[in-house]
mmCIF file as gemmi writes it, N, C-alpha and C atoms, coordinates in Angstrom:
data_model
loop_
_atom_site.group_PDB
_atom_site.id
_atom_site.type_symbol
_atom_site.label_atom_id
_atom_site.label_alt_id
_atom_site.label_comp_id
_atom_site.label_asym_id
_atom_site.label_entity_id
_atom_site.label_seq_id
_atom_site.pdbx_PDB_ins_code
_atom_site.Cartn_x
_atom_site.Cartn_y
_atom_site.Cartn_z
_atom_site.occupancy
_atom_site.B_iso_or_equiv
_atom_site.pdbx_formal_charge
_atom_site.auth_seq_id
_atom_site.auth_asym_id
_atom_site.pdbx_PDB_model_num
ATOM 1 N N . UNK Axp A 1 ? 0.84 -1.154 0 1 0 ? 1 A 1
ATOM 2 C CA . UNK Axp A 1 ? 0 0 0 1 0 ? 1 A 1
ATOM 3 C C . UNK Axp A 1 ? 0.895 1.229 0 1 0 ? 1 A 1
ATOM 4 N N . UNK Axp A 2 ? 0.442 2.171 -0.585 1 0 ? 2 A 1
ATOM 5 C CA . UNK Axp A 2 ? 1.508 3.479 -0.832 1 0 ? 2 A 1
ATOM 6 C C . UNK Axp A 2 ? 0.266 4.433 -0.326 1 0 ? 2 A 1
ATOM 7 N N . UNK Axp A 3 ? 0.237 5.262 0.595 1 0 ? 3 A 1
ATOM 8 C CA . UNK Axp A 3 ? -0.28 6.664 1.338 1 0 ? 3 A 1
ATOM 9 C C . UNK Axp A 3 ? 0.757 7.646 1.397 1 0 ? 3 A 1
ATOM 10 N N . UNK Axp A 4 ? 0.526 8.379 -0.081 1 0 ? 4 A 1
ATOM 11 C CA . UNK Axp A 4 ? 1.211 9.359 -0.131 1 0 ? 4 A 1
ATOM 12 C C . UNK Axp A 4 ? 0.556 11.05 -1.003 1 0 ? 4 A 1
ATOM 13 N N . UNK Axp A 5 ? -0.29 10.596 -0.386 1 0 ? 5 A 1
ATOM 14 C CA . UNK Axp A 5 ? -1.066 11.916 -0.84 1 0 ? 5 A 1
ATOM 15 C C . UNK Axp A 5 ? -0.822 13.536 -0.714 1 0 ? 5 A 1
ATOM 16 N N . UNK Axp A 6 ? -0.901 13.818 0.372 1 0 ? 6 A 1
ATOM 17 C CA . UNK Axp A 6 ? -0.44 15.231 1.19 1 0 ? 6 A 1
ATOM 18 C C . UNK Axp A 6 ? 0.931 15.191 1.756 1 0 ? 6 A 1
ATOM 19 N N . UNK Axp A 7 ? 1.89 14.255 1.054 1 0 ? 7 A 1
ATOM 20 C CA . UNK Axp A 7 ? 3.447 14.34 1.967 1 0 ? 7 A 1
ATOM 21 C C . UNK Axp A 7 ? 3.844 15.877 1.258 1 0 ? 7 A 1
ATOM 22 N N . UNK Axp A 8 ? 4.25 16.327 1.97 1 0 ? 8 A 1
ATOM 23 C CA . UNK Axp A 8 ? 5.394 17.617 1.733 1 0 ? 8 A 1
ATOM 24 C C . UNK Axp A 8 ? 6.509 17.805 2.267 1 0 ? 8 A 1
ATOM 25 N N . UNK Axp A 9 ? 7.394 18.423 1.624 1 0 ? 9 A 1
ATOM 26 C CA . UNK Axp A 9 ? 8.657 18.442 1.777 1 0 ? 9 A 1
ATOM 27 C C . UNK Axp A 9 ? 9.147 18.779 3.136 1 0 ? 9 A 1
ATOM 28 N N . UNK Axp A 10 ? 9.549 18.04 4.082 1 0 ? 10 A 1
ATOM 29 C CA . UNK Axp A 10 ? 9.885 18.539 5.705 1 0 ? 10 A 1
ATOM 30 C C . UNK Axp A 10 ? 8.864 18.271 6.751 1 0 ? 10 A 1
ATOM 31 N N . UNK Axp A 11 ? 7.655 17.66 5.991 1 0 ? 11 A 1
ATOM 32 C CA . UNK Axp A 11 ? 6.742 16.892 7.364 1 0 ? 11 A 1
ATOM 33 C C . UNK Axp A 11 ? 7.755 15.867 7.836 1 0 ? 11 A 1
ATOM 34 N N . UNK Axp A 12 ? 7.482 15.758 9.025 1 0 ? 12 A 1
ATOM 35 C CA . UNK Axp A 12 ? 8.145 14.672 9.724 1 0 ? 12 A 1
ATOM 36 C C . UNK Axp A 12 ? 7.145 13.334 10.17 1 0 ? 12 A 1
ATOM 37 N N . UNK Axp A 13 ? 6.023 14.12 10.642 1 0 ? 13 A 1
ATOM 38 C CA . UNK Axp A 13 ? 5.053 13.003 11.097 1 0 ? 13 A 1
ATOM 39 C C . UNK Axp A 13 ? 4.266 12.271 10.672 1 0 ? 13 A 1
ATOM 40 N N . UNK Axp A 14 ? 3.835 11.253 10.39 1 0 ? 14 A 1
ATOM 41 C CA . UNK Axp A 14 ? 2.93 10.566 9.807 1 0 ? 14 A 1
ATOM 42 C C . UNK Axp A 14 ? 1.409 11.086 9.89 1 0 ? 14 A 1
ATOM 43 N N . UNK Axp A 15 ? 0.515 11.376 9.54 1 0 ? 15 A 1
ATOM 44 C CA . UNK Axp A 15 ? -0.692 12.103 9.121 1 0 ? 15 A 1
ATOM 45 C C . UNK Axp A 15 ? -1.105 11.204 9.325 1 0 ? 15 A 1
ATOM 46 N N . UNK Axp A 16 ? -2.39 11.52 10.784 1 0 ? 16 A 1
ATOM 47 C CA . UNK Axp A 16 ? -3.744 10.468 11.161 1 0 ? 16 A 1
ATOM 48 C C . UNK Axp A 16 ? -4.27 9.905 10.166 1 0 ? 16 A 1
ATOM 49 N N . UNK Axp A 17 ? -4.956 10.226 9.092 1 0 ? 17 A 1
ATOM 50 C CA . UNK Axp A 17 ? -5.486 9.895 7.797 1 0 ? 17 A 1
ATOM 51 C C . UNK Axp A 17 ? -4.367 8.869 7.419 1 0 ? 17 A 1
ATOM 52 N N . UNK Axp A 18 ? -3.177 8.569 7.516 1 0 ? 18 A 1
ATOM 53 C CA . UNK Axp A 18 ? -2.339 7.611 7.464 1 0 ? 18 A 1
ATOM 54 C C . UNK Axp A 18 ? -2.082 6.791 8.151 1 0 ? 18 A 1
ATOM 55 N N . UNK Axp A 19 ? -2.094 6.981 9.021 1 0 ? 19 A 1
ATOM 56 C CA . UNK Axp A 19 ? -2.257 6.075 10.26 1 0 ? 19 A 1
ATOM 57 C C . UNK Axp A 19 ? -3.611 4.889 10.133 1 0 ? 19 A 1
ATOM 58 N N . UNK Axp A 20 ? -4.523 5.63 10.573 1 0 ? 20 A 1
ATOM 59 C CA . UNK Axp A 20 ? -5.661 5.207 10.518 1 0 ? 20 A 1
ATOM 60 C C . UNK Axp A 20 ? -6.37 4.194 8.765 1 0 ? 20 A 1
ATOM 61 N N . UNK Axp A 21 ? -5.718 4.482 7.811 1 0 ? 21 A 1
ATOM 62 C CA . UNK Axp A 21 ? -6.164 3.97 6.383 1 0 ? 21 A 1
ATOM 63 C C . UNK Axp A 21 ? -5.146 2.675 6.67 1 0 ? 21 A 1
ATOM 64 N N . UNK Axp A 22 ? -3.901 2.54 7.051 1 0 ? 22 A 1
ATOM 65 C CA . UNK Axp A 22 ? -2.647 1.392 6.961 1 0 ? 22 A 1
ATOM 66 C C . UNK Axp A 22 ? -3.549 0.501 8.623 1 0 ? 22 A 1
ATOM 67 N N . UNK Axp A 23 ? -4.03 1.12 9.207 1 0 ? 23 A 1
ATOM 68 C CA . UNK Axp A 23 ? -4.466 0.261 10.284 1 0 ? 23 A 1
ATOM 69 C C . UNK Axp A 23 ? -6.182 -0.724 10.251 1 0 ? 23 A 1
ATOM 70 N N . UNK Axp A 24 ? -6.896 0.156 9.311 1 0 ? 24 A 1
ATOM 71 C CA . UNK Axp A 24 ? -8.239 -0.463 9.183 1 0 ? 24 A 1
ATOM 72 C C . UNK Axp A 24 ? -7.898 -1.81 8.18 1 0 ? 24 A 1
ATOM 73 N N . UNK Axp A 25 ? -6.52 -1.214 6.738 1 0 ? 25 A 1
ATOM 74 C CA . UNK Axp A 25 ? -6.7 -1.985 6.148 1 0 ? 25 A 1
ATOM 75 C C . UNK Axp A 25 ? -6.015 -3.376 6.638 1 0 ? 25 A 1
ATOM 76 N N . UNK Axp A 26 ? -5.31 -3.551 7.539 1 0 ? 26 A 1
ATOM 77 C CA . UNK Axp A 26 ? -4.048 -4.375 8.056 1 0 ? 26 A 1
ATOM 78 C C . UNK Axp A 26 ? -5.194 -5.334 8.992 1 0 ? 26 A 1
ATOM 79 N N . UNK Axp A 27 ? -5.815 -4.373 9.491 1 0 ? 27 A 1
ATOM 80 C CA . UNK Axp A 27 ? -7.539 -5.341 10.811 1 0 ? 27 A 1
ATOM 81 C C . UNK Axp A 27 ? -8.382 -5.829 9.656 1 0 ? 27 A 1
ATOM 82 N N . UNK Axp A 28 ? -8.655 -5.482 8.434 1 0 ? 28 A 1
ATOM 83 C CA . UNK Axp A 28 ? -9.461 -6.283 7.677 1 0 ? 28 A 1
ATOM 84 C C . UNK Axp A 28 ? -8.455 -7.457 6.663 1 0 ? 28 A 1
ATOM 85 N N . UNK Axp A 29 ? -7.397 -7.591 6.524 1 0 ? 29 A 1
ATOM 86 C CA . UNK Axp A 29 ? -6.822 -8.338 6.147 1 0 ? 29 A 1
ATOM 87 C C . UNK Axp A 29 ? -6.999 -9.677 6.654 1 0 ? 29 A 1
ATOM 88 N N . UNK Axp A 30 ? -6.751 -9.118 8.167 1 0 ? 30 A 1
ATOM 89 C CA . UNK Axp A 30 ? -6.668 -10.467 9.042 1 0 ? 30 A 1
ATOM 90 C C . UNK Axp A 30 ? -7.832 -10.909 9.007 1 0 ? 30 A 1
ATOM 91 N N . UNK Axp A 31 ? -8.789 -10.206 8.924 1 0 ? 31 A 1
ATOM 92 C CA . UNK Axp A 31 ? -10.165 -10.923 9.577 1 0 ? 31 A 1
ATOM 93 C C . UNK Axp A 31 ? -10.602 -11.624 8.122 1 0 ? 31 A 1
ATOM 94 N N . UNK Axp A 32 ? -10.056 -11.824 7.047 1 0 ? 32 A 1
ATOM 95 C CA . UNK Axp A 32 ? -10.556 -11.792 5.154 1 0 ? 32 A 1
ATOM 96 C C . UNK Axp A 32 ? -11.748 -11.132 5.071 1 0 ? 32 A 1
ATOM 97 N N . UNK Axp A 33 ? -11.748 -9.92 5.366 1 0 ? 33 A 1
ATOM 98 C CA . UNK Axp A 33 ? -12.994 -8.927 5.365 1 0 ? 33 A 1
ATOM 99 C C . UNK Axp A 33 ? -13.012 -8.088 3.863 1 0 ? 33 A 1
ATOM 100 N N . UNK Axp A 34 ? -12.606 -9.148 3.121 1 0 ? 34 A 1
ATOM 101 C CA . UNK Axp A 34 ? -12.214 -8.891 1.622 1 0 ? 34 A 1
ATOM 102 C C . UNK Axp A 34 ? -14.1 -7.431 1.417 1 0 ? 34 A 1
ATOM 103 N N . UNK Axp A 35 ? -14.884 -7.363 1.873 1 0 ? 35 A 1
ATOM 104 C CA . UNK Axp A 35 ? -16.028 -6.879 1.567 1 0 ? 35 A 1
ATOM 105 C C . UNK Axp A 35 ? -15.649 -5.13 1.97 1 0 ? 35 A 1
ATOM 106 N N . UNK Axp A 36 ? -15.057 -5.052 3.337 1 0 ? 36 A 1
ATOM 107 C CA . UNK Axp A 36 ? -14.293 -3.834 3.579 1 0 ? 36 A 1
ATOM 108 C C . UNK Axp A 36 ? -13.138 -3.581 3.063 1 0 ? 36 A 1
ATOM 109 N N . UNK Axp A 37 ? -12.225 -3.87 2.187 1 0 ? 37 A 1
ATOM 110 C CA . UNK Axp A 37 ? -10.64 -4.445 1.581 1 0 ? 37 A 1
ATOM 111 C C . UNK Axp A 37 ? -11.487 -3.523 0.111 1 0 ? 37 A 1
ATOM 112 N N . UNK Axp A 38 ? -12.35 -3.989 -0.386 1 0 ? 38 A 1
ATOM 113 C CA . UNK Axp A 38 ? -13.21 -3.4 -1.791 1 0 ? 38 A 1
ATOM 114 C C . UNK Axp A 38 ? -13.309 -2.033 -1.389 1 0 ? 38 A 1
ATOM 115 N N . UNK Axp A 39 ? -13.946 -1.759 -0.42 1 0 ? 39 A 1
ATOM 116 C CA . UNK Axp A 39 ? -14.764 -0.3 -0.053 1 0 ? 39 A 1
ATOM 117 C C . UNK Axp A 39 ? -13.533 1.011 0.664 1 0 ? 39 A 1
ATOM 118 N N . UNK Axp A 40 ? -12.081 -0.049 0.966 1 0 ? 40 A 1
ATOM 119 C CA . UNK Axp A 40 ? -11.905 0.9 1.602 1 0 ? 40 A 1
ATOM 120 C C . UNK Axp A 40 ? -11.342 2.3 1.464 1 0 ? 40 A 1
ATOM 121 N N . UNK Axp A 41 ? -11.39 2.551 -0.457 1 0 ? 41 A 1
ATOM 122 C CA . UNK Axp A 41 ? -10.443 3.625 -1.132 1 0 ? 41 A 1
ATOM 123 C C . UNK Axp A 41 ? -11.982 4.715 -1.04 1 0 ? 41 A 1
ATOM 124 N N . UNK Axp A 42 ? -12.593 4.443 -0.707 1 0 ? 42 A 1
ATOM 125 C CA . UNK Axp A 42 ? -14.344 5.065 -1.025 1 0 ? 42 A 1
ATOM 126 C C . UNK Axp A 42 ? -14.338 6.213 0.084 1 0 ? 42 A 1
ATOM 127 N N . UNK Axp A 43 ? -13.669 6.107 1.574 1 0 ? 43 A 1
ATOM 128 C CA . UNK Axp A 43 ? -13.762 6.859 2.207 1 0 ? 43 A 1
ATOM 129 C C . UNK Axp A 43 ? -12.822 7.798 2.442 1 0 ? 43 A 1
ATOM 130 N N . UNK Axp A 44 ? -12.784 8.909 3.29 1 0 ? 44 A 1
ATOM 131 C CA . UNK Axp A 44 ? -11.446 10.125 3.418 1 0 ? 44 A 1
ATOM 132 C C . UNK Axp A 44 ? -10.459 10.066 3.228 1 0 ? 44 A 1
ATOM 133 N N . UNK Axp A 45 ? -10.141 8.782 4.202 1 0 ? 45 A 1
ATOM 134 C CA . UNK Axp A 45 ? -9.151 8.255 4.108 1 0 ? 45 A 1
ATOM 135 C C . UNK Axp A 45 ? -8.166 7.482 3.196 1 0 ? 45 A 1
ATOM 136 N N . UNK Axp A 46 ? -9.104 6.318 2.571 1 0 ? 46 A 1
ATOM 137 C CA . UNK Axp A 46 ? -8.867 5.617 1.439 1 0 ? 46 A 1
ATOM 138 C C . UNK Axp A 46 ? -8.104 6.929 0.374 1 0 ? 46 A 1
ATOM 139 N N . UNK Axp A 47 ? -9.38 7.783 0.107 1 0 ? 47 A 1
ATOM 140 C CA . UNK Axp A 47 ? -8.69 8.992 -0.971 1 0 ? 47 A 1
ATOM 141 C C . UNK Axp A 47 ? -7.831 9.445 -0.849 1 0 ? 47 A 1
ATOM 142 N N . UNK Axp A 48 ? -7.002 9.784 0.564 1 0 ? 48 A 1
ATOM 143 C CA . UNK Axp A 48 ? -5.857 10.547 0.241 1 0 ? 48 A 1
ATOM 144 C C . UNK Axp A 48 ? -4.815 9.578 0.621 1 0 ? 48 A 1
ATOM 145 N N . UNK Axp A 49 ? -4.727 8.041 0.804 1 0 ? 49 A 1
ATOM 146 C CA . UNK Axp A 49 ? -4.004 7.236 0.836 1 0 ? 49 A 1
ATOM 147 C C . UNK Axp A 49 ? -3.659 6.999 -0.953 1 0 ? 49 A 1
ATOM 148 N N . UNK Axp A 50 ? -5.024 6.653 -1.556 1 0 ? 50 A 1
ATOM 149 C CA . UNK Axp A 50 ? -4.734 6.325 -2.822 1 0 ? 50 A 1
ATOM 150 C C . UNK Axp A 50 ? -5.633 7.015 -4.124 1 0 ? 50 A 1
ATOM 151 N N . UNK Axp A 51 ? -5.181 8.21 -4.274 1 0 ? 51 A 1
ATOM 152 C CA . UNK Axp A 51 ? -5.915 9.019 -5.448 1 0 ? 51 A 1
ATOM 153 C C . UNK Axp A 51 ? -5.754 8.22 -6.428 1 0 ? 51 A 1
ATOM 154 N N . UNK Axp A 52 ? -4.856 7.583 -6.826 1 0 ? 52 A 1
ATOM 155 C CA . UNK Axp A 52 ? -5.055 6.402 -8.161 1 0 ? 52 A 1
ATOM 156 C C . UNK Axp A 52 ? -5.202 5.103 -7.361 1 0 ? 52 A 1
ATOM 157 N N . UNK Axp A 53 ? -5.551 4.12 -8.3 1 0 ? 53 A 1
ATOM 158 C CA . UNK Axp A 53 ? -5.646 2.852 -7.15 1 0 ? 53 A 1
ATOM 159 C C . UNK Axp A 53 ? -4.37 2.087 -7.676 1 0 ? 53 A 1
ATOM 160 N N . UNK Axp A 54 ? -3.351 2.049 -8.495 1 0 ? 54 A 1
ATOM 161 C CA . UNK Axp A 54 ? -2.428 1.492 -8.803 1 0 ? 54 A 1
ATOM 162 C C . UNK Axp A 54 ? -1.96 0.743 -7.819 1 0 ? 54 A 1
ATOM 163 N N . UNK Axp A 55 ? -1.69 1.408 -7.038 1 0 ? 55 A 1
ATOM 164 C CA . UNK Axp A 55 ? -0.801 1.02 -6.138 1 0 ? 55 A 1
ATOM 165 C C . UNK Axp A 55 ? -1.527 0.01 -4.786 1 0 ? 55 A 1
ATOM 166 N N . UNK Axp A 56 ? -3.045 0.086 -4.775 1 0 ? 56 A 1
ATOM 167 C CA . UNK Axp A 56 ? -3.703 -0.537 -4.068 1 0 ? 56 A 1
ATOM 168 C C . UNK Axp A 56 ? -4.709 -2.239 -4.567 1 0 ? 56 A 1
ATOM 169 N N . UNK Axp A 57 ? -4.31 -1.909 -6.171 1 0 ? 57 A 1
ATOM 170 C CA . UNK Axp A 57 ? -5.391 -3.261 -6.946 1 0 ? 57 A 1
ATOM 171 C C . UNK Axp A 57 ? -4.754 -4.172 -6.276 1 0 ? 57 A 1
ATOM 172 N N . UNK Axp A 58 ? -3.477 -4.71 -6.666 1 0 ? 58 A 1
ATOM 173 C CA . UNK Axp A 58 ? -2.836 -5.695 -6.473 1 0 ? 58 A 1
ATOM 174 C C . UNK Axp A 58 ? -3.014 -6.089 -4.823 1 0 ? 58 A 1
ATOM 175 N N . UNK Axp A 59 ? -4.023 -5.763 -4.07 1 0 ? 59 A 1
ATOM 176 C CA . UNK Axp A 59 ? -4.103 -6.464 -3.048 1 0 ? 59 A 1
ATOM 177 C C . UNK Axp A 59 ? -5.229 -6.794 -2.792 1 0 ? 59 A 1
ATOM 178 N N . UNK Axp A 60 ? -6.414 -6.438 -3.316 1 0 ? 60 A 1
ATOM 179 C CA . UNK Axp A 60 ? -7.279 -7.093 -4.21 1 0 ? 60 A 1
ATOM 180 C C . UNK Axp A 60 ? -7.594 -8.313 -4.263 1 0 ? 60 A 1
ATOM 181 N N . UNK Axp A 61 ? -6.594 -8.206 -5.335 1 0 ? 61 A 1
ATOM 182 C CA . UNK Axp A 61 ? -6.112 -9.681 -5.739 1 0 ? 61 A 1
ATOM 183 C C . UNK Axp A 61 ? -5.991 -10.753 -5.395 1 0 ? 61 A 1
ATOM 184 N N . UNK Axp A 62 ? -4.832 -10.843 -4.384 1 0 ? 62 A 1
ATOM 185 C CA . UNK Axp A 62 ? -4.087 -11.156 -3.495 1 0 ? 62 A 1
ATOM 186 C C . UNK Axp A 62 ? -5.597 -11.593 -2.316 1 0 ? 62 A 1
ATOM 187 N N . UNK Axp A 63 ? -5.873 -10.684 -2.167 1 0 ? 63 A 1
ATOM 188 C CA . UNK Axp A 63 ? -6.998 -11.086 -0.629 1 0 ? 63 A 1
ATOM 189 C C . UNK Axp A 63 ? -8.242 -12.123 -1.448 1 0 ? 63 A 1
ATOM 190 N N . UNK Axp A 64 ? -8.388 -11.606 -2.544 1 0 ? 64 A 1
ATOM 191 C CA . UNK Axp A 64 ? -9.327 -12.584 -3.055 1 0 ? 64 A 1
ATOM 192 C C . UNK Axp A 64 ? -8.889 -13.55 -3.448 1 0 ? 64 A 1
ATOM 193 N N . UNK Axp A 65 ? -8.057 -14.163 -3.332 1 0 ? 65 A 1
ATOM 194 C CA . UNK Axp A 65 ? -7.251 -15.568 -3.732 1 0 ? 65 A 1
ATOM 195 C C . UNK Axp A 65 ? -6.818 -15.922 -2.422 1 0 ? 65 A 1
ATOM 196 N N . UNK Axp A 66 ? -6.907 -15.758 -1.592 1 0 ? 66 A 1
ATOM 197 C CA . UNK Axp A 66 ? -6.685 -16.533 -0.298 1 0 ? 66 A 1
ATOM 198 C C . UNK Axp A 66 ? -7.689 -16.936 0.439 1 0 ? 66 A 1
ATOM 199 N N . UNK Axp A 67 ? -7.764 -17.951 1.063 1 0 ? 67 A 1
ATOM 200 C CA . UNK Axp A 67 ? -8.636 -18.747 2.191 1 0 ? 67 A 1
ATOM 201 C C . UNK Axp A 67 ? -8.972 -18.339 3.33 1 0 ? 67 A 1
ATOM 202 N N . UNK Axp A 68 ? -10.236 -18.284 2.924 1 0 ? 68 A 1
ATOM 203 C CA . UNK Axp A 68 ? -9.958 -18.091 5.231 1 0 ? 68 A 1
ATOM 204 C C . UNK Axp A 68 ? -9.438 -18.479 6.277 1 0 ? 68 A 1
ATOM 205 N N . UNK Axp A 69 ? -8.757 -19.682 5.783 1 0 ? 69 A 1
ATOM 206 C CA . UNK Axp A 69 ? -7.806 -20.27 6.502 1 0 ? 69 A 1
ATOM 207 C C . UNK Axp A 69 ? -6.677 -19.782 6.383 1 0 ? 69 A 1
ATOM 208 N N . UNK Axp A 70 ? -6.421 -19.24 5.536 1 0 ? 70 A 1
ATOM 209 C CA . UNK Axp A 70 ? -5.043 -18.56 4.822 1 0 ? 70 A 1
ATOM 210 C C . UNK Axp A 70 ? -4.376 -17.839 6.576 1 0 ? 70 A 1
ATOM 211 N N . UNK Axp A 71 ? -3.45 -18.062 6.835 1 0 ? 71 A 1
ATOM 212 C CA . UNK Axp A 71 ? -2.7 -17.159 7.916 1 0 ? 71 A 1
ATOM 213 C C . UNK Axp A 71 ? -2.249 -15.723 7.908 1 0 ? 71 A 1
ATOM 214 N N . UNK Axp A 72 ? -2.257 -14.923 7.97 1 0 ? 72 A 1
ATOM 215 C CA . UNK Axp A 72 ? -1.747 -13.401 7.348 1 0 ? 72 A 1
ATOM 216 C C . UNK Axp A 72 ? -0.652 -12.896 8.46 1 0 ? 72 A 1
ATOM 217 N N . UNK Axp A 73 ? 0.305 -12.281 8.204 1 0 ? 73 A 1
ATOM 218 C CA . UNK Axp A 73 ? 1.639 -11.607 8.675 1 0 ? 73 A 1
ATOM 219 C C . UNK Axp A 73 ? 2.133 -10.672 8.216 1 0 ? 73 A 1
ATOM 220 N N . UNK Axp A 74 ? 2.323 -9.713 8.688 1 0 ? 74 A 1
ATOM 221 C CA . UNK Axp A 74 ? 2.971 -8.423 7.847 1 0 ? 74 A 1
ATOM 222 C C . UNK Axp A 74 ? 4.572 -8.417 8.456 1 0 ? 74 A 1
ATOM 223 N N . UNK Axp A 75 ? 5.373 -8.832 7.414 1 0 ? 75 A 1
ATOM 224 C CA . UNK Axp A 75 ? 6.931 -8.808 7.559 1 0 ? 75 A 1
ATOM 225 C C . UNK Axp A 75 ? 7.769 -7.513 7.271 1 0 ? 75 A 1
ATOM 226 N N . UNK Axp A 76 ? 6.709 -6.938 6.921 1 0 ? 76 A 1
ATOM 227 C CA . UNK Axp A 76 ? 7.486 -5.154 6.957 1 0 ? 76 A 1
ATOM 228 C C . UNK Axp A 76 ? 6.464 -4.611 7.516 1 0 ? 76 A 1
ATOM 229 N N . UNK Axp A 77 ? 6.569 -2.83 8.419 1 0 ? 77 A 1
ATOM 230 C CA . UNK Axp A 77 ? 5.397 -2.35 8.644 1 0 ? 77 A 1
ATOM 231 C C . UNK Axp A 77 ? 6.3 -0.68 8.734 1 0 ? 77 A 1
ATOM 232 N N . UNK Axp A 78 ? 5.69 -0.014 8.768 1 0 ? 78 A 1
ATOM 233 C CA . UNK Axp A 78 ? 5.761 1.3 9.287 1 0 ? 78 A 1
ATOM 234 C C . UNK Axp A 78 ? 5.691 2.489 7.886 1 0 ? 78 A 1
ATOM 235 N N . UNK Axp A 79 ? 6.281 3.363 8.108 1 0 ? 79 A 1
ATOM 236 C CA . UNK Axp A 79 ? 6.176 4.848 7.536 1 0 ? 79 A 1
ATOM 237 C C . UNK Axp A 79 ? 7.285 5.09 6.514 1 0 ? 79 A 1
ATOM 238 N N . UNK Axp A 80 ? 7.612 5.596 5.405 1 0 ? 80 A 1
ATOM 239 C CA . UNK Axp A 80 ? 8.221 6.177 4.978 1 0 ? 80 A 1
ATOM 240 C C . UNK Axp A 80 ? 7.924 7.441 4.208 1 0 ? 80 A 1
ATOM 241 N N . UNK Axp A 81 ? 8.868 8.617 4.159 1 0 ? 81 A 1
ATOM 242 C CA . UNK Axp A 81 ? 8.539 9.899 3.698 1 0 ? 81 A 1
ATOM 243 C C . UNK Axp A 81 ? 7.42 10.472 4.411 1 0 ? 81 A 1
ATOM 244 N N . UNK Axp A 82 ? 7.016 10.191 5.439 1 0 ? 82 A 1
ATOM 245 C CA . UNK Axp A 82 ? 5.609 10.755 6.215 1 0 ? 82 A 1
ATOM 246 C C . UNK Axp A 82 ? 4.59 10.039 6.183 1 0 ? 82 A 1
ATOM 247 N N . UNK Axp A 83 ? 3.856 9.613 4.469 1 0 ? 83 A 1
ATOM 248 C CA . UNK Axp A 83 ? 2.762 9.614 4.909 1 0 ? 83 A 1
ATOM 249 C C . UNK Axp A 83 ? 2.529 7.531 4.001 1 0 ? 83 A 1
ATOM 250 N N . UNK Axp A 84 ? 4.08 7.459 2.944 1 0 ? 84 A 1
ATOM 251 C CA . UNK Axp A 84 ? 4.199 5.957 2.508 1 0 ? 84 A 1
ATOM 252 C C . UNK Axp A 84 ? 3.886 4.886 3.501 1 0 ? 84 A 1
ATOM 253 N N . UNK Axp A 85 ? 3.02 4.332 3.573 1 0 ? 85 A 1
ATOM 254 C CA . UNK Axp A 85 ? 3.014 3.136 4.606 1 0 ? 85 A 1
ATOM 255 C C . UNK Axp A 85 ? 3.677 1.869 3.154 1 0 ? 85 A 1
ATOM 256 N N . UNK Axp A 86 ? 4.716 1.26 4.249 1 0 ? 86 A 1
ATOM 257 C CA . UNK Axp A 86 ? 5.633 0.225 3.761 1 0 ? 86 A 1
ATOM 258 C C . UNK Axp A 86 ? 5.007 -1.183 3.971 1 0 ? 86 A 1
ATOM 259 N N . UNK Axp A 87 ? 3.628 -1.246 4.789 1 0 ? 87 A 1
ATOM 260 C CA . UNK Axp A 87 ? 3.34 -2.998 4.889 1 0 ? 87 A 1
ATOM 261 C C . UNK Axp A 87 ? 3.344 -3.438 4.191 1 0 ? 87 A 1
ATOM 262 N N . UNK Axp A 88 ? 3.867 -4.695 4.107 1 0 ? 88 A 1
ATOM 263 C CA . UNK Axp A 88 ? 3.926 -6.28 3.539 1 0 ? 88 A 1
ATOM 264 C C . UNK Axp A 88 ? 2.7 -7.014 3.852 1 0 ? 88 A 1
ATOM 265 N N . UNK Axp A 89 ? 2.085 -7.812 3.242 1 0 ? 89 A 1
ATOM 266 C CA . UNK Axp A 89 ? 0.812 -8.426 3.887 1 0 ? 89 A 1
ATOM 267 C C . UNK Axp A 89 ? 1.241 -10.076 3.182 1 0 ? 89 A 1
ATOM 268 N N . UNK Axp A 90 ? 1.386 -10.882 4.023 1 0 ? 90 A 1
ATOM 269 C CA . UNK Axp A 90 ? 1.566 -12.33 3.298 1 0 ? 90 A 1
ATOM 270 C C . UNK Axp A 90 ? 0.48 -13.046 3.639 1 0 ? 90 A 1
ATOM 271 N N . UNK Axp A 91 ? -0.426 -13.58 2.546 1 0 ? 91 A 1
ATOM 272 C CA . UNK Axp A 91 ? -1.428 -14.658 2.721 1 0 ? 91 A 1
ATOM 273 C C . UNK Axp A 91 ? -0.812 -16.063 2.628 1 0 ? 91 A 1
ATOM 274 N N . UNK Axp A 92 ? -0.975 -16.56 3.437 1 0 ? 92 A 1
ATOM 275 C CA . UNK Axp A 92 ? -0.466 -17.861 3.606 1 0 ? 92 A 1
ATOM 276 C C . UNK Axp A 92 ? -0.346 -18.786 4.98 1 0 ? 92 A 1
């Protein structure tokens, strides 16, 4: 997932709207809440995480091809440039 909407040059902090979009989507991963995973570029948040969805289809994908049994782990997590969230999401 890439949330990089409002970064500017010399923010330091990560932007609630960033926070909060990398955390709903990371709680619906786990749960295969693939139904909220669809909806979630629709709200405030979603939008200024991902004004194009490029960067968000491919997980999609990914969630709809896994099981509910499927295990989920995020092997990277946090912030870059302010507002980039770096998670990894592994179905498996």
């Amino acid at each position: 997932m890439h949330a990089m909407a409002s970064y500017q040059r010399g923010e330091s902090s990560t932007p609630d709207w960033a926070i909060r979009f990398d955390a709903d989507v990371a709680r619906s991963a786990e749960k295969h809440d693939t139904d909220f995973l669809i909806r979630a570029v629709e709200n405030d948040d979603g939008r200024m995480a991902h004004p194009t969805l490029d960067h968000y289809l491919p997980l999609l994908y990914v969630a709809g091809a896994s099981g509910d049994g499927d295990i989920i782990r995020f092997p990277i997590t946090g912030f870059d440039l302010s507002s980039l969230s770096m998670r990894a999401i592994v179905f498996g």
